[in-house]
N, CA, C and O atoms as a GROMACS GRO file, in nm:
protein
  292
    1UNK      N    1   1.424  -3.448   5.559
    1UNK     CA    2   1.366  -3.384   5.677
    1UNK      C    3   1.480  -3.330   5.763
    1UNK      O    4   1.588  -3.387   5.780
    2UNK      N    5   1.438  -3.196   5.822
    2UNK     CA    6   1.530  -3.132   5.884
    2UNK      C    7   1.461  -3.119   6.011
    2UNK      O    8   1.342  -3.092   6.002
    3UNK      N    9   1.517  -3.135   6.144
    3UNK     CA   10   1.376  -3.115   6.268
    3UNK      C   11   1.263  -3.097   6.214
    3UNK      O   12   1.186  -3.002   6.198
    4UNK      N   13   1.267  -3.229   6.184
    4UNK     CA   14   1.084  -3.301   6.147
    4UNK      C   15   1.035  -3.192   6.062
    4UNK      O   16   0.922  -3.153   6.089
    5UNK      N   17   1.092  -3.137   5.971
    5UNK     CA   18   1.019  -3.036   5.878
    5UNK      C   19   1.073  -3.080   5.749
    5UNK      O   20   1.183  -3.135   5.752
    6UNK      N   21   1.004  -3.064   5.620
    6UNK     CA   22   1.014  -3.084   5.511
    6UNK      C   23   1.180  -3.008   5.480
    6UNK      O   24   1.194  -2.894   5.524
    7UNK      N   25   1.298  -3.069   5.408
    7UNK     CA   26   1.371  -2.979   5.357
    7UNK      C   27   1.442  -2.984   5.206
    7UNK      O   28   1.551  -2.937   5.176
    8UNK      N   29   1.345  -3.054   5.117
    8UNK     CA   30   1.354  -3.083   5.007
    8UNK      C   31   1.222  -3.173   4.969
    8UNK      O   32   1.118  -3.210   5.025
    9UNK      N   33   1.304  -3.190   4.806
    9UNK     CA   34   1.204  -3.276   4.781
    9UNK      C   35   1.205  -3.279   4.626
    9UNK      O   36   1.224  -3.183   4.551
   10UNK      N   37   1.174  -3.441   4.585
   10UNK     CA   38   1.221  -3.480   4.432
   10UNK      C   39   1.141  -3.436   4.341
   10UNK      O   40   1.026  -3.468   4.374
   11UNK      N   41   1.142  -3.378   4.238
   11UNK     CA   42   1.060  -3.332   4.118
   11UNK      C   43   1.096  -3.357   3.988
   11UNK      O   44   1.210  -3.377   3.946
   12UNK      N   45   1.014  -3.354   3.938
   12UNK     CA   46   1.079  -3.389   3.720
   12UNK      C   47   1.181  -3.282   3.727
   12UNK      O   48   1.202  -3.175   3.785
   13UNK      N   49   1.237  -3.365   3.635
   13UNK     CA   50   1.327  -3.260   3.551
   13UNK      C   51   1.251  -3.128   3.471
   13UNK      O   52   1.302  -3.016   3.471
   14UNK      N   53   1.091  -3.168   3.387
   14UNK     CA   54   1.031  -3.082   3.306
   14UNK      C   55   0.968  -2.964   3.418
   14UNK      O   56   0.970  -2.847   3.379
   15UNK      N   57   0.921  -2.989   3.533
   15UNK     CA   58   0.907  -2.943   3.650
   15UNK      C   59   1.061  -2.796   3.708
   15UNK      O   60   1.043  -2.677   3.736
   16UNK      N   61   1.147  -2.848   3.706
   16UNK     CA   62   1.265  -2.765   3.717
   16UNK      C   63   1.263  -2.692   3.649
   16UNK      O   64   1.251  -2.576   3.686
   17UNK      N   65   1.276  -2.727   3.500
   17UNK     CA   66   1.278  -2.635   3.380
   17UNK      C   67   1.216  -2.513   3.408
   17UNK      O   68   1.263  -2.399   3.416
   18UNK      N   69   1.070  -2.568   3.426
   18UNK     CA   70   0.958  -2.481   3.432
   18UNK      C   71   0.978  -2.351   3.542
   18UNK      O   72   0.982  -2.230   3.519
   19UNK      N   73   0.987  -2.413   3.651
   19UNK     CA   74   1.035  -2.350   3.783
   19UNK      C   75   1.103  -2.258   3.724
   19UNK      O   76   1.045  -2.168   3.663
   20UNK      N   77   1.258  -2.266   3.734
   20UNK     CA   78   1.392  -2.198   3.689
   20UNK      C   79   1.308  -2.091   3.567
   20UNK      O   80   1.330  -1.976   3.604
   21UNK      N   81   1.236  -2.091   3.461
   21UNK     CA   82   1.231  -2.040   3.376
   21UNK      C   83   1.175  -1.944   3.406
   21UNK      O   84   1.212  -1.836   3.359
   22UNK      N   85   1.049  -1.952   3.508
   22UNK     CA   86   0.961  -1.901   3.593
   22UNK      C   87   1.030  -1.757   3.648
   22UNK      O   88   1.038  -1.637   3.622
   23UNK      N   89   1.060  -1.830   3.713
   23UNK     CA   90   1.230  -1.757   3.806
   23UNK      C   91   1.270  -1.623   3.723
   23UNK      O   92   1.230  -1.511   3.756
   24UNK      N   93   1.334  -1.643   3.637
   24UNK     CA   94   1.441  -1.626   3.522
   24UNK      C   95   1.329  -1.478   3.476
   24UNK      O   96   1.355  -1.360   3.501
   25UNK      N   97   1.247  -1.514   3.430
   25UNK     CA   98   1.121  -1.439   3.354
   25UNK      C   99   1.093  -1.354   3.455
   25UNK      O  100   1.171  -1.259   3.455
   26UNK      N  101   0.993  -1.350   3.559
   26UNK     CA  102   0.992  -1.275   3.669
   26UNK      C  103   1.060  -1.216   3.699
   26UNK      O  104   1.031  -1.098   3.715
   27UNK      N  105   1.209  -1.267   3.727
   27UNK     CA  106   1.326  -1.115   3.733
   27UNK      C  107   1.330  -1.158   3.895
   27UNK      O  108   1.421  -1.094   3.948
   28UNK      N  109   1.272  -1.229   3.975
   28UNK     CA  110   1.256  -1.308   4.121
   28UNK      C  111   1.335  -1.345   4.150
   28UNK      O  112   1.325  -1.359   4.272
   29UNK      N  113   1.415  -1.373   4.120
   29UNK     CA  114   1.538  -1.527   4.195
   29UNK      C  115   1.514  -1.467   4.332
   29UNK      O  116   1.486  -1.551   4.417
   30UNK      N  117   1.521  -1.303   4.386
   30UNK     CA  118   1.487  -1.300   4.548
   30UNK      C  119   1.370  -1.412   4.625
   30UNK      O  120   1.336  -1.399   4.742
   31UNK      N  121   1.324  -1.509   4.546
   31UNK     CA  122   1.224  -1.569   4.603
   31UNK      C  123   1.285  -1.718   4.681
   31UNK      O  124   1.236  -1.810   4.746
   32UNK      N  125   1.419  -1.678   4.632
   32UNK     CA  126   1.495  -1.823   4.685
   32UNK      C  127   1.633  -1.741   4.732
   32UNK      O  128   1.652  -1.628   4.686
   33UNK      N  129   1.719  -1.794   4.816
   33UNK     CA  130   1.799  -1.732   4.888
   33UNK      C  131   1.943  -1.764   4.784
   33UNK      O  132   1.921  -1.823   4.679
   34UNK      N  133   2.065  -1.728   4.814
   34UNK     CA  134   2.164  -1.724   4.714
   34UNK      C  135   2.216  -1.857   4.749
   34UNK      O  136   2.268  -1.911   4.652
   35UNK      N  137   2.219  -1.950   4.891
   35UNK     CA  138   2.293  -2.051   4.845
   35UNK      C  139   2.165  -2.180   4.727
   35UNK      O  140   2.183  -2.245   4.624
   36UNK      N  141   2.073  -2.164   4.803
   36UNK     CA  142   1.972  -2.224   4.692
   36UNK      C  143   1.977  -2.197   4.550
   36UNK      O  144   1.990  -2.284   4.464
   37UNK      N  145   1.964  -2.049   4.525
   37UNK     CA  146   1.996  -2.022   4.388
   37UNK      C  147   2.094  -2.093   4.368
   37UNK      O  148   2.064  -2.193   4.302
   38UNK      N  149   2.261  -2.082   4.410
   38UNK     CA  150   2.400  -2.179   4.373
   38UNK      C  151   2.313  -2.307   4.299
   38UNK      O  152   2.300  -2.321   4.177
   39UNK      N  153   2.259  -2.395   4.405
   39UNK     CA  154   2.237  -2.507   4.352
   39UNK      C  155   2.113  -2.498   4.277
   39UNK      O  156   2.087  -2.594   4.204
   40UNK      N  157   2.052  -2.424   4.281
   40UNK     CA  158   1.961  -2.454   4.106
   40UNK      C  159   2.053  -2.407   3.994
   40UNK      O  160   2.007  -2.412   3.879
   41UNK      N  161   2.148  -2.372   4.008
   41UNK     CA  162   2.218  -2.285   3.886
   41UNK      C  163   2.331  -2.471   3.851
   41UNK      O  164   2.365  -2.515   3.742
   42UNK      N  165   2.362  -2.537   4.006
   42UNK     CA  166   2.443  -2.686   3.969
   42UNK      C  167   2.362  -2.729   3.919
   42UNK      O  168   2.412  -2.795   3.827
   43UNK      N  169   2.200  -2.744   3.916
   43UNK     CA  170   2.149  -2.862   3.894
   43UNK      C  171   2.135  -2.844   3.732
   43UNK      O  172   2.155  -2.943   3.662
   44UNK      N  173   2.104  -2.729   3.677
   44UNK     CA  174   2.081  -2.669   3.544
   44UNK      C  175   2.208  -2.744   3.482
   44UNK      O  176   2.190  -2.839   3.406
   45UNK      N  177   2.353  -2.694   3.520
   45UNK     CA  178   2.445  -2.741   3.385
   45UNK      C  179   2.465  -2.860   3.456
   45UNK      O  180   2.588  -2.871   3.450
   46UNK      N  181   2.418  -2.971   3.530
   46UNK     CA  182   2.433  -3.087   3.560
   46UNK      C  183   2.312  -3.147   3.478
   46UNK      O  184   2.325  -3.260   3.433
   47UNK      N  185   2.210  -3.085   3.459
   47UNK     CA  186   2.101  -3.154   3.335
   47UNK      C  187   2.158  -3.093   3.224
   47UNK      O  188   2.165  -3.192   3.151
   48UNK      N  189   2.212  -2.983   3.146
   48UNK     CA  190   2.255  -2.981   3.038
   48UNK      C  191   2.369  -3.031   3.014
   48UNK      O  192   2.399  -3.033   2.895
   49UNK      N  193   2.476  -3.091   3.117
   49UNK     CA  194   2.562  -3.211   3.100
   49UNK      C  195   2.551  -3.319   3.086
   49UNK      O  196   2.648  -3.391   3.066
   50UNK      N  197   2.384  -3.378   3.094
   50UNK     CA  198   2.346  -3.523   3.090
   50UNK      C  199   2.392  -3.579   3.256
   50UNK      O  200   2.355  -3.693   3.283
   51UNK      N  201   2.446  -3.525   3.332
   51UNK     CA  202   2.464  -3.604   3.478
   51UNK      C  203   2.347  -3.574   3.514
   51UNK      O  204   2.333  -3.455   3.541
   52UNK      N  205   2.232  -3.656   3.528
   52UNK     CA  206   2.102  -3.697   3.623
   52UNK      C  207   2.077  -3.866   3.612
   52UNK      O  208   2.145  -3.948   3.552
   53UNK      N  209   2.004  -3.878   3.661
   53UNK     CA  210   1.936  -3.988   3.656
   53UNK      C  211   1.807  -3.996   3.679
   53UNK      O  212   1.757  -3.908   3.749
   54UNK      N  213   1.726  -4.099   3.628
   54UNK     CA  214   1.581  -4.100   3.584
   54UNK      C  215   1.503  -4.237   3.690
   54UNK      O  216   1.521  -4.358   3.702
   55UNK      N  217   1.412  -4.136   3.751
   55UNK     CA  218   1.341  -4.318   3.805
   55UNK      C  219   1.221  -4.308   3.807
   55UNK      O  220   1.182  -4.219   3.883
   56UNK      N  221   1.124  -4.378   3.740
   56UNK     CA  222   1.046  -4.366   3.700
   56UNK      C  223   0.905  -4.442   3.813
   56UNK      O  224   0.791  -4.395   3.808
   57UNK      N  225   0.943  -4.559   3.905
   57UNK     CA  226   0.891  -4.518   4.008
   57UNK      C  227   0.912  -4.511   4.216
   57UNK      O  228   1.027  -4.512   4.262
   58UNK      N  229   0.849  -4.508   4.265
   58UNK     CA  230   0.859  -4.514   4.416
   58UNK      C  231   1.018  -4.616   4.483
   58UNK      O  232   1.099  -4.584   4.571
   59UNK      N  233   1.012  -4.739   4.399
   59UNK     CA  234   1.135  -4.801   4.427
   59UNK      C  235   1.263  -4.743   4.346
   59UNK      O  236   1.362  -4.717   4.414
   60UNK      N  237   1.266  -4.730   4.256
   60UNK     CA  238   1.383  -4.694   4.179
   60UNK      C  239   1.376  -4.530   4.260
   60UNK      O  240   1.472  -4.536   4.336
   61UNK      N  241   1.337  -4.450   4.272
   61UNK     CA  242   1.340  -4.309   4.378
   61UNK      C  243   1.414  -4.353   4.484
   61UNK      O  244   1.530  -4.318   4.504
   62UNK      N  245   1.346  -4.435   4.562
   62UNK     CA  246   1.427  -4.483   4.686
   62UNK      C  247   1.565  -4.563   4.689
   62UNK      O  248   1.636  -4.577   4.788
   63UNK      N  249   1.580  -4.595   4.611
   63UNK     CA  250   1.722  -4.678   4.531
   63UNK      C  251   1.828  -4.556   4.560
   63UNK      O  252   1.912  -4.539   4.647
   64UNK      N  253   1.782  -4.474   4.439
   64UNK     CA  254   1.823  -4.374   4.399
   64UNK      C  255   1.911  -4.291   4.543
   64UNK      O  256   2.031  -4.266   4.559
   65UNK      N  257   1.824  -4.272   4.606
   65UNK     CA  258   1.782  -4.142   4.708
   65UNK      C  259   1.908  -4.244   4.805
   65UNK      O  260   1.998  -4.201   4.877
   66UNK      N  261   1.889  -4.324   4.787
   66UNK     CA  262   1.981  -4.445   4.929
   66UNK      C  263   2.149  -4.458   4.841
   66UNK      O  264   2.248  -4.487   4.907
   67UNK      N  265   2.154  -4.446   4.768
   67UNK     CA  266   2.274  -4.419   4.634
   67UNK      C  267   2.334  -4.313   4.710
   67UNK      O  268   2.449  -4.320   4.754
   68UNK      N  269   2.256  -4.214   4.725
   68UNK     CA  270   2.321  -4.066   4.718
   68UNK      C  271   2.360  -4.056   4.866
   68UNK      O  272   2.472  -4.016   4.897
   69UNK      N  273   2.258  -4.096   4.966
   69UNK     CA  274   2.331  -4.117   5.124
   69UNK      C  275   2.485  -4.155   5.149
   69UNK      O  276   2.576  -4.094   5.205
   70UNK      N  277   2.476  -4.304   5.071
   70UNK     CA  278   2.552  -4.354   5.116
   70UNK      C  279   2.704  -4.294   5.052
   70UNK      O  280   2.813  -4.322   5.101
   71UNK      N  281   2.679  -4.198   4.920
   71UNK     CA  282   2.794  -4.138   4.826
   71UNK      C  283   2.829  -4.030   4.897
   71UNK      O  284   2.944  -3.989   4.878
   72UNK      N  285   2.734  -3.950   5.004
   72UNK     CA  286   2.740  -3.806   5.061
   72UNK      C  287   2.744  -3.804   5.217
   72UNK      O  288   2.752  -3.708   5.294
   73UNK      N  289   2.739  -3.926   5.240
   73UNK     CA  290   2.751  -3.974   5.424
   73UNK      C  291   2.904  -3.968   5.452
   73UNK      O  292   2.947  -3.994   5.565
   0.00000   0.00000   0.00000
């Protein structure tokens, strides 16, 4: 949350794919701005590098999500 407004938010990996491919096909990427594009373009060779991680539910997300604070704080 960014002033109390949504500014992300976690999705599958098969979900991304889909998205990005979406994207890609359409010929759109104007539908997302260029530093966003940057990071869908990190997150792509960061899943075809195997760097992700998987959580399968509500606690392991929040684990996760509290991991990354405290790595990026």
């Amino acid at each position: 949350m960014r002033n109390n407004k949504p500014a992300g938010a976690v999705i599958s990996i098969d979900l991304l794919k889909k998205l990005i491919t979406i994207l890609i096909k359409s010929g759109d990427l104007e539908l997302v701005d260029k530093a966003t594009e940057k990071r869908i373009g990190k997150a792509m060779d960061d899943l075809e590098a195997g760097r992700y991680s998987i959580a399968s539910t509500p606690e392991e997300i929040e684990k996760h999500l509290k991991s990354m604070k405290k790595r990026y704080s």
